[in-house]
Kinemage of the C-alpha trace (Angstrom):
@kinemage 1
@onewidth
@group {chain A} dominant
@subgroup {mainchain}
@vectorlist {calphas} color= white
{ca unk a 1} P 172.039 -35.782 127.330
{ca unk a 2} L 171.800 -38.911 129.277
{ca unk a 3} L 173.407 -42.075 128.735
{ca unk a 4} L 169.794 -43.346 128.931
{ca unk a 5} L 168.637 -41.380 126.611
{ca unk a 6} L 171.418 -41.394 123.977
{ca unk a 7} L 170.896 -44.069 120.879
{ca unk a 8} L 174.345 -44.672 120.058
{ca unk a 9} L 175.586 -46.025 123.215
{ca unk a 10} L 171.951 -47.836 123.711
{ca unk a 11} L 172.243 -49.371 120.365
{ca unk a 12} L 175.972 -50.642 121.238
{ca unk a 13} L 175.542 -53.836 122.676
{ca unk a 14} L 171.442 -55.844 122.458
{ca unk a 15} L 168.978 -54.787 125.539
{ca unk a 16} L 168.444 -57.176 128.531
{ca unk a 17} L 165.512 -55.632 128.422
{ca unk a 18} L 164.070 -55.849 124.766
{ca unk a 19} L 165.132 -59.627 123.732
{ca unk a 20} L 163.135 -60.709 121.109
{ca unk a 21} L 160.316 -63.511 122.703
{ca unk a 22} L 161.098 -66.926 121.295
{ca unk a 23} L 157.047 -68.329 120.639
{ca unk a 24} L 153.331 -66.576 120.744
{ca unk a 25} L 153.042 -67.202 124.190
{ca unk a 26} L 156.596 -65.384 125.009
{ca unk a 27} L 157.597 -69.345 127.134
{ca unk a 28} L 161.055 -70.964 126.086
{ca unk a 29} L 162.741 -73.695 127.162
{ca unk a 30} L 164.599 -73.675 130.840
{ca unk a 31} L 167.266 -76.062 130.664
{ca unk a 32} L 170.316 -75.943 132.221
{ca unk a 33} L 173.191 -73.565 130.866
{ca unk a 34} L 176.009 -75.697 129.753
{ca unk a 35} L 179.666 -76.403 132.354
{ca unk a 36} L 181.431 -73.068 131.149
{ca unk a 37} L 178.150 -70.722 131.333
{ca unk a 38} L 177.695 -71.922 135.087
{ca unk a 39} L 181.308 -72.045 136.205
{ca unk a 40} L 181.262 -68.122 134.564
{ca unk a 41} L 178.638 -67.501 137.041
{ca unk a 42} L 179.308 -68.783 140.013
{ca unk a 43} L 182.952 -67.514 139.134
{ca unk a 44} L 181.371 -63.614 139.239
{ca unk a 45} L 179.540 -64.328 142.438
{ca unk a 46} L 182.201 -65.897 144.434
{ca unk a 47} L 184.950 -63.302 143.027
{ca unk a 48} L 182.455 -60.436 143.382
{ca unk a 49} L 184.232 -57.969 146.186
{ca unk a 50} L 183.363 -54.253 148.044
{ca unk a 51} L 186.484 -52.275 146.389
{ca unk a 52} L 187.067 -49.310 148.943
{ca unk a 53} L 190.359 -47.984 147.744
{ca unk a 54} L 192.139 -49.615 144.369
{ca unk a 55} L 190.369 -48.307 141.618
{ca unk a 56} L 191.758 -46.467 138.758
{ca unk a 57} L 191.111 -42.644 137.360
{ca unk a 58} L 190.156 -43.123 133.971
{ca unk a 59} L 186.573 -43.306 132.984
{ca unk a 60} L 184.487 -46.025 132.129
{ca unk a 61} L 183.177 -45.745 128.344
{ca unk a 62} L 179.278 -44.936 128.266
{ca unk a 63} L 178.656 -48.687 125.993
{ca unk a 64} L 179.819 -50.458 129.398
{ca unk a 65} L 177.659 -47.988 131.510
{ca unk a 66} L 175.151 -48.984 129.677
{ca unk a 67} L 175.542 -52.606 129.763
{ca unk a 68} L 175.837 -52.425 133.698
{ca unk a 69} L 172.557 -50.487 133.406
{ca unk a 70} L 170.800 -52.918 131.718
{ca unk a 71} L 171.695 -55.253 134.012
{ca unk a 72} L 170.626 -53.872 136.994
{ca unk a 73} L 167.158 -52.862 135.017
{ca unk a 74} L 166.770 -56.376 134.554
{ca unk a 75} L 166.345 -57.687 138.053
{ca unk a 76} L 163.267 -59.147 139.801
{ca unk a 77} L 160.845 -56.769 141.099
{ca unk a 78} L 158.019 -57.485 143.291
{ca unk a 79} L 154.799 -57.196 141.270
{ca unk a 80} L 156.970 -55.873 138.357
{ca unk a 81} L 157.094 -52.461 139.793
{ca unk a 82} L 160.609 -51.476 138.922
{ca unk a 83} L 160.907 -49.029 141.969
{ca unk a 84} L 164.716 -48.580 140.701
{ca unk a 85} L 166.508 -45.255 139.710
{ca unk a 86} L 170.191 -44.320 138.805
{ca unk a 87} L 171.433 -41.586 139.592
{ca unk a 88} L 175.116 -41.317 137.554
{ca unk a 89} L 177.450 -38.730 139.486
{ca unk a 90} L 181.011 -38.074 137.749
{ca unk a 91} L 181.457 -34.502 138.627
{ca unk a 92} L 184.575 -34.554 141.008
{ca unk a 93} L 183.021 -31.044 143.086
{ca unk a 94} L 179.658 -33.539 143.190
{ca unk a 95} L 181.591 -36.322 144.679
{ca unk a 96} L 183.424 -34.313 147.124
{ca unk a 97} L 180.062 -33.073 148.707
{ca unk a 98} L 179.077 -36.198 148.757
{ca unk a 99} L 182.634 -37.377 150.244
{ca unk a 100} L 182.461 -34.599 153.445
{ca unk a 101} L 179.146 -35.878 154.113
{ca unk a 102} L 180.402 -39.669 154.665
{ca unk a 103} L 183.454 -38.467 156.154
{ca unk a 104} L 180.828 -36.517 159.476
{ca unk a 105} L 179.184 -40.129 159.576
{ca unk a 106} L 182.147 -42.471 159.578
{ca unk a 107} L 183.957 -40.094 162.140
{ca unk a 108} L 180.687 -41.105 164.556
{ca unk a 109} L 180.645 -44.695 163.205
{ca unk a 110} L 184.200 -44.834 164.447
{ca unk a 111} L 183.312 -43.562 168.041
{ca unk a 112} L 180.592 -45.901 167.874
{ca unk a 113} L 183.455 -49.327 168.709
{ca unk a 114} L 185.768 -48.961 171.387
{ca unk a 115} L 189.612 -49.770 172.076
{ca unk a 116} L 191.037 -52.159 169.745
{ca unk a 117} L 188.082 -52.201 167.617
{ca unk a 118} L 188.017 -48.500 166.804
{ca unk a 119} L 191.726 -48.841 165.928
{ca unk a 120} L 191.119 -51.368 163.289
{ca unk a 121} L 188.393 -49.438 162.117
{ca unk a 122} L 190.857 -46.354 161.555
{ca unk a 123} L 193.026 -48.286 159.498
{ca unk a 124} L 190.340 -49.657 156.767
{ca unk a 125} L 190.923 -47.390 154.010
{ca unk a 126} L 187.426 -46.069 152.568
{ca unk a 127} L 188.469 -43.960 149.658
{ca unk a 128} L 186.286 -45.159 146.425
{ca unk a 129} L 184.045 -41.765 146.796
{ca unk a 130} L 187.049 -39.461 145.660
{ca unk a 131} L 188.949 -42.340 143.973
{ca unk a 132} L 186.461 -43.992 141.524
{ca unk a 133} L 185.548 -41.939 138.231
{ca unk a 134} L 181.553 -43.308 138.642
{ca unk a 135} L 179.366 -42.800 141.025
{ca unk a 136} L 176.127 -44.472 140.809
{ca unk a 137} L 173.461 -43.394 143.518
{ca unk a 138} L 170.449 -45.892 143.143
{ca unk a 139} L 167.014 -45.232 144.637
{ca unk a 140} L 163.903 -46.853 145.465
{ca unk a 141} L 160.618 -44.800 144.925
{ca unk a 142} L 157.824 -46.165 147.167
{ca unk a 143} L 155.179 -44.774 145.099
{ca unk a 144} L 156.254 -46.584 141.750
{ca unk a 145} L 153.067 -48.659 141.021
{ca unk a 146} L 150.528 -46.500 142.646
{ca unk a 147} L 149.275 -47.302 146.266
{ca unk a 148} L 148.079 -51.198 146.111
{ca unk a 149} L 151.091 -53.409 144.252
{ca unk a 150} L 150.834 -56.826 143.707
{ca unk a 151} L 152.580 -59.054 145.859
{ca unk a 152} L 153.725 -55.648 147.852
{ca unk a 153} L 149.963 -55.397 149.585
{ca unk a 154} L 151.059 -57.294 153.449
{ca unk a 155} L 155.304 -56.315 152.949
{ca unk a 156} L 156.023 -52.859 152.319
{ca unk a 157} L 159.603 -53.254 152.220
{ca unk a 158} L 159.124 -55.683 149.395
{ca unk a 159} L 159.899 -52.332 147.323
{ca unk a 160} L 163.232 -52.300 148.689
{ca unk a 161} L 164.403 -55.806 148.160
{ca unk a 162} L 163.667 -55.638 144.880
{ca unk a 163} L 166.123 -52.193 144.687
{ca unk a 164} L 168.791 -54.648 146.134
{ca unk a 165} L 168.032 -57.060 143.491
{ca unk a 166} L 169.238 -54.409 140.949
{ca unk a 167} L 172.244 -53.724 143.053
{ca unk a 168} L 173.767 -57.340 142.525
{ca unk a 169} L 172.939 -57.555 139.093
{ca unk a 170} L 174.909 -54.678 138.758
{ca unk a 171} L 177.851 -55.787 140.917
{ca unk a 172} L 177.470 -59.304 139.061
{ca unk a 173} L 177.591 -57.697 135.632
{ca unk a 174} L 180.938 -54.943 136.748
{ca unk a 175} L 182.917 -58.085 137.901
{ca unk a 176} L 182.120 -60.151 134.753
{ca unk a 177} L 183.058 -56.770 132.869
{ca unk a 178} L 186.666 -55.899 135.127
{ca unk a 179} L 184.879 -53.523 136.714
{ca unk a 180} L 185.485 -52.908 140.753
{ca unk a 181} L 182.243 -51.565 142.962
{ca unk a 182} L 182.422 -50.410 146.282
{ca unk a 183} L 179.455 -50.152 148.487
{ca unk a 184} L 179.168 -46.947 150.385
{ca unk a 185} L 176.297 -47.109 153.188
{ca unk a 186} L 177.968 -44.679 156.126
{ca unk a 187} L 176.191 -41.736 155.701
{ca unk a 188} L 172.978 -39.896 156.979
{ca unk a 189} L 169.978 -40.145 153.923
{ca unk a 190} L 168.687 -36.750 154.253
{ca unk a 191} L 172.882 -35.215 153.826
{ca unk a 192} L 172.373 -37.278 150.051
{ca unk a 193} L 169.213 -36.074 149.131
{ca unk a 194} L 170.183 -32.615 149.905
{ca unk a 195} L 172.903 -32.536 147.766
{ca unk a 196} L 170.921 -34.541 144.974
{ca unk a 197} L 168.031 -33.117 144.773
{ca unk a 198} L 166.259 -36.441 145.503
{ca unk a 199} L 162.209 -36.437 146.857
{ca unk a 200} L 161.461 -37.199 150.144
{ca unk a 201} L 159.244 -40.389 149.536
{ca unk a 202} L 162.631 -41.600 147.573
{ca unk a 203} L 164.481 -43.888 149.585
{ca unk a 204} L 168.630 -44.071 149.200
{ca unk a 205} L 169.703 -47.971 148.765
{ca unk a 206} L 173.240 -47.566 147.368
{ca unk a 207} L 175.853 -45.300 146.874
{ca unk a 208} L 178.216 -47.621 144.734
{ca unk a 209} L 181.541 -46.631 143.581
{ca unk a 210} L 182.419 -48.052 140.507
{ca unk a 211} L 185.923 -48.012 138.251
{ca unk a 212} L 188.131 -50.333 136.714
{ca unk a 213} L 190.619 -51.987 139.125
{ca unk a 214} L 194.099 -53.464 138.383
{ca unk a 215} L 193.684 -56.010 141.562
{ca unk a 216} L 191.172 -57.705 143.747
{ca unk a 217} L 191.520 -59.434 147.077
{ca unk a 218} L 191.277 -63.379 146.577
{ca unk a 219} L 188.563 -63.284 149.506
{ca unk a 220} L 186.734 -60.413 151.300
{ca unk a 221} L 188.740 -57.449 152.281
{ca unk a 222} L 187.429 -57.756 156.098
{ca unk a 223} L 188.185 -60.861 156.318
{ca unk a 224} L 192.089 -60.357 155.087
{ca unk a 225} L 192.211 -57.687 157.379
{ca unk a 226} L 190.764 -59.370 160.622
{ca unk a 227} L 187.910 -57.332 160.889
{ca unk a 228} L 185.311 -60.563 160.360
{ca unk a 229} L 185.460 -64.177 159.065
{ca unk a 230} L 183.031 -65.649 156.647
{ca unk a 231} L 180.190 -67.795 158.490
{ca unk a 232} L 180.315 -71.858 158.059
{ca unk a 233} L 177.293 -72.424 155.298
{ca unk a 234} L 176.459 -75.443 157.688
{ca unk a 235} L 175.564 -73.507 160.398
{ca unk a 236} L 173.503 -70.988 158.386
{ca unk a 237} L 171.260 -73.881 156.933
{ca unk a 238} L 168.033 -74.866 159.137
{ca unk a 239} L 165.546 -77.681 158.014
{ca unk a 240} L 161.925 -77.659 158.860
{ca unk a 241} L 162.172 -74.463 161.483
{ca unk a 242} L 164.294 -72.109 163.383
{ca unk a 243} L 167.228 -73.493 165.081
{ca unk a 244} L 169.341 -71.979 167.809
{ca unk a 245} L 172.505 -69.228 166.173
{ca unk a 246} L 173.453 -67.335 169.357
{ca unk a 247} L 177.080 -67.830 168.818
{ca unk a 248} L 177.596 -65.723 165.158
């Protein structure tokens, strides 16, 4: 049985999804949340970090699964079209499929940087495949909402944004919860779907690894290890047109 699919652990905690409407017309007020609701959100954002190597063995409990579910179901989609799916991989022989298959791609990402570069790249320790106790492969099906969606009819990839919207609610929601994820993108699509099962006209968005974690880095693991600064806001912020970047 799913996790999905199983009332007790769906009944645990209420449903993003299935809050009660507050008047006829389903509107309710919009005012601000109060000092310690905001400073508990911005705190998950700016504390929210890629976890490639600390996590712990035991398993996460299927109420909190669920809770991270929820939150991801509840993101924006473009014309409501939900193009999301989760696919929950805990099986270690599943993971370690899925482990040799990153392991081909980041030995060519590697001889993709040269000299120094290629060293540092060595030494970044990508582990949360085989380390974490959750996998959680999510998808975007191109066909969810039949061939004309709205707000999808001149952007295509519109589909796909929305996915990523469901990825950071997720993240959001582990690091509010204790919960470490770790974004794994180095690998070739069609290696995943093989060993998933997963339709062609599904696309691959994430592979996030995702387990409880004792420590976090107080600021972006690439950017304590040299690999790449965060950008000045300043010179990210244009007003009234396109402005010259060259230099990031």
């Amino acid at each position: 049985m799913s996790i999905l699919d199983d009332p007790i652990a769906a009944n645990a905690t209420p449903s993003l999804t299935e809050a009660p409407s507050g008047a006829p017309d389903h509107l309710v007020a919009a005012g601000a949340f109060s000092e310690e609701e905001r400073n508990a959100v911005y705190r998950a954002i700016e504390t929210r970090r890629d976890v490639r190597d600390q996590f712990r063995p035991d398993p996460l409990p299927d109420a909190l699964v669920r809770r991270l579910l929820e939150a991801a179901h509840a993101a924006p989609s473009v014309g409501f079209m939900q193009p999301w799916n989760f696919l929950l991989i805990r099986q270690q022989e599943t993971r370690e499929r899925v482990w040799q298959a990153f392991h081909q791609a980041n030995e060519e990402a590697c001889r993709m940087f040269e000299g120094d570069r290629r060293a540092h790249y060595q030494r970044l320790k990508l582990e949360g495949i085989r380390k974490a106790p959750l996998s959680i492969c999510i998808t975007c099906d191109t066909k969810r909402g039949g061939p004309v969606v709205l707000g999808r009819t001149h952007n295509p990839a519109t589909d796909v944004y929305s996915t990523v919207c469901a990825v950071q609610n997720l993240w959001l929601a582990a690091r509010a919860e204790g919960v470490g994820v770790g974004w794994v993108s180095i690998f070739h699509e069609e290696a995943i779907k093989a060993i998933l099962g997963i339709p062609e006209h599904v696309k691959i968005v994430a592979w996030l690894c995702v387990g409880y974690v004792d420590e976090l880095y107080d600021m972006p693991e690439l950017a304590v290890k040299g690999w790449r600064e965060r950008l000045p806001l300043d010179k990210l912020v244009f007003e009234e047109g396109w402005q010259d970047c060259e230099d990031m």
